[in-house]
C-alpha positions in Angstrom: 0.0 0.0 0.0 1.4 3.4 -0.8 0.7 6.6 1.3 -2.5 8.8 0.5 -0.1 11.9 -0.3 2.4 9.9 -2.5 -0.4 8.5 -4.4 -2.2 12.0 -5.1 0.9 13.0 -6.3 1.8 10.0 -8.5 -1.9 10.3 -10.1 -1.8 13.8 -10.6 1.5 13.1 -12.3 -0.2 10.6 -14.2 -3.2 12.4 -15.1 -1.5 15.5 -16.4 0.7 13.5 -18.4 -1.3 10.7 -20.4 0.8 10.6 -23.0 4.7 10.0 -21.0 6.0 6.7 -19.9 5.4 4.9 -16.6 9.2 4.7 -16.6 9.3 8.5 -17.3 6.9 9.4 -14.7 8.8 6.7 -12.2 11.7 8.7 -12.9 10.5 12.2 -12.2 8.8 10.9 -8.5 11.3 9.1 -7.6 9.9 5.6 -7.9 9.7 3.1 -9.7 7.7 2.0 -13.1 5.8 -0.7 -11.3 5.3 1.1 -8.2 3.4 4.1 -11.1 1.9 1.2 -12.9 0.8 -0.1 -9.5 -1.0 3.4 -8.3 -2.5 3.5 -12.2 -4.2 0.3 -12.1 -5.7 1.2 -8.8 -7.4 3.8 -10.1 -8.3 2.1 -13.5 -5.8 3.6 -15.9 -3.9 1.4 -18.0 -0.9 2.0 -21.1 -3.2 1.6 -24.3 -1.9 2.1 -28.2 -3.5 5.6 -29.1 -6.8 4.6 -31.3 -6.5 5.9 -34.8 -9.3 8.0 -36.2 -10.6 10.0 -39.2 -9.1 13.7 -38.7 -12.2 15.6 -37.2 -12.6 19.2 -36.8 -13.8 20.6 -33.9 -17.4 22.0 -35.7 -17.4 18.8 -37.6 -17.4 17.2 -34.5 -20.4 18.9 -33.0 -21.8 18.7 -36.3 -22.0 15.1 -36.0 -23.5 15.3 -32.5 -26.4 17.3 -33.8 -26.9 14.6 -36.5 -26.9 11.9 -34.1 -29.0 13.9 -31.4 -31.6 14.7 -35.1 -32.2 10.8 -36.2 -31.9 9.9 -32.6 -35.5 8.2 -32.4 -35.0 7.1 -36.2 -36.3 3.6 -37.4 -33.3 2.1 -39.2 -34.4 -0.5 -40.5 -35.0 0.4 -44.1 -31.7 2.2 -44.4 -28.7 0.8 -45.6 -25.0 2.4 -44.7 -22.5 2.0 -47.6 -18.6 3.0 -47.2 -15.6 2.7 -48.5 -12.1 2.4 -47.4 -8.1 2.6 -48.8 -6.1 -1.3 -48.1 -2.7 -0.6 -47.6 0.5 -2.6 -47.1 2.1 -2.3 -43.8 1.4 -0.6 -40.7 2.8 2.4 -38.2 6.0 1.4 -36.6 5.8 4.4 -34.4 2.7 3.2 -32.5 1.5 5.8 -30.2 0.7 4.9 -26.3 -1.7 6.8 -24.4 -2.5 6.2 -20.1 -6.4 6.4 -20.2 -10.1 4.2 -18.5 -11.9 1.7 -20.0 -14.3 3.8 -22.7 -11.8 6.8 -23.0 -10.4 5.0 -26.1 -12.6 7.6 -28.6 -11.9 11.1 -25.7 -10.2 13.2 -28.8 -7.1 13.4 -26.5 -6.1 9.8 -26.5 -6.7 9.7 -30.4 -4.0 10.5 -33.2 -5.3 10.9 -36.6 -5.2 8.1 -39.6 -2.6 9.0 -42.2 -1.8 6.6 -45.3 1.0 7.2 -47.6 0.5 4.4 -49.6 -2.7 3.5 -51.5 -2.8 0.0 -52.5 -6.4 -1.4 -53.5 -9.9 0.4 -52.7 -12.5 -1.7 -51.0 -16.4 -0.9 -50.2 -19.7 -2.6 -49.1 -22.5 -1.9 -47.0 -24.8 -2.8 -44.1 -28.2 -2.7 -43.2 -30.5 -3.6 -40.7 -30.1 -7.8 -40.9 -27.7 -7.8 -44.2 -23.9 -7.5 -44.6 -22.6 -7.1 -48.0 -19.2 -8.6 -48.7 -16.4 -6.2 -49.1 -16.2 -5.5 -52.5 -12.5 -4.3 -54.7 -12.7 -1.2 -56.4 -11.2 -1.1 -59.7 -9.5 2.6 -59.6 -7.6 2.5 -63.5 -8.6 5.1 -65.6 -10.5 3.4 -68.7 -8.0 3.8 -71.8 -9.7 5.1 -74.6 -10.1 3.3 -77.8 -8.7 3.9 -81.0 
């Protein structure tokens, strides 16, 4: 058990800097990683990857809230959703970690934007209310014309 002051100060540490190190923060209080990682888990904050997400602007943000607040009562079951989406090879070897709860993973400060570099293949399909399409490949060449 640590003492009531040292672990208000260890989680304000903590909660001021999401985004640093248990090893980090050990190092600035004095203490250990574990004994940090120990006080975090107490209080239900764990190391996560950072999610990755569309880039949203602020009034597109509350944009969208007003949308979903709208069609709130909507019956969805004649509606069908379509998207699509870039396949790419490879990943980000720089993976982002973030010290958040259980349900913060979508809180805009534990986020970091999608970027993609290299566009492979485009893919779509849609859903509705009791029917998933299969994901369909886009075929993106430009039609040559004929001579």
């Amino acid at each position: 058990m640590h003492p009531p002051k040292e672990r208000r100060r260890n989680l304000g540490e903590i909660g001021t800097n999401r985004h640093t190190t248990f090893q980090e923060l050990g190092d600035r209080q004095g203490c250990s990683a574990t004994t940090i990682r120990t006080i975090a888990a107490e209080d239900g904050l764990h190391r996560h990857p950072m999610r990755k997400v569309p880039k949203v602007t602020e009034a597109g943000r509350w944009k969208w809230l007003g949308w979903v607040e709208e069609y709130l009562e909507q019956d969805w079951r004649d509606v069908i959703w379509s998207d699509e989406v870039p396949l790419t090879a490879g990943r980000d070897p720089r993976r982002s970690w973030v010290t958040r709860r259980a349900g913060e993973q979508y809180n805009p400060g534990f986020t970091k934007p999608q970027r993609s570099k290299y566009m492979e293949i485009m893919a779509g399909g849609c859903i509705a209310y009791s029917y998933k399409s299969p994901l369909t490949r886009f075929n993106l060449k430009a039609p040559t014309p004929e001579l």
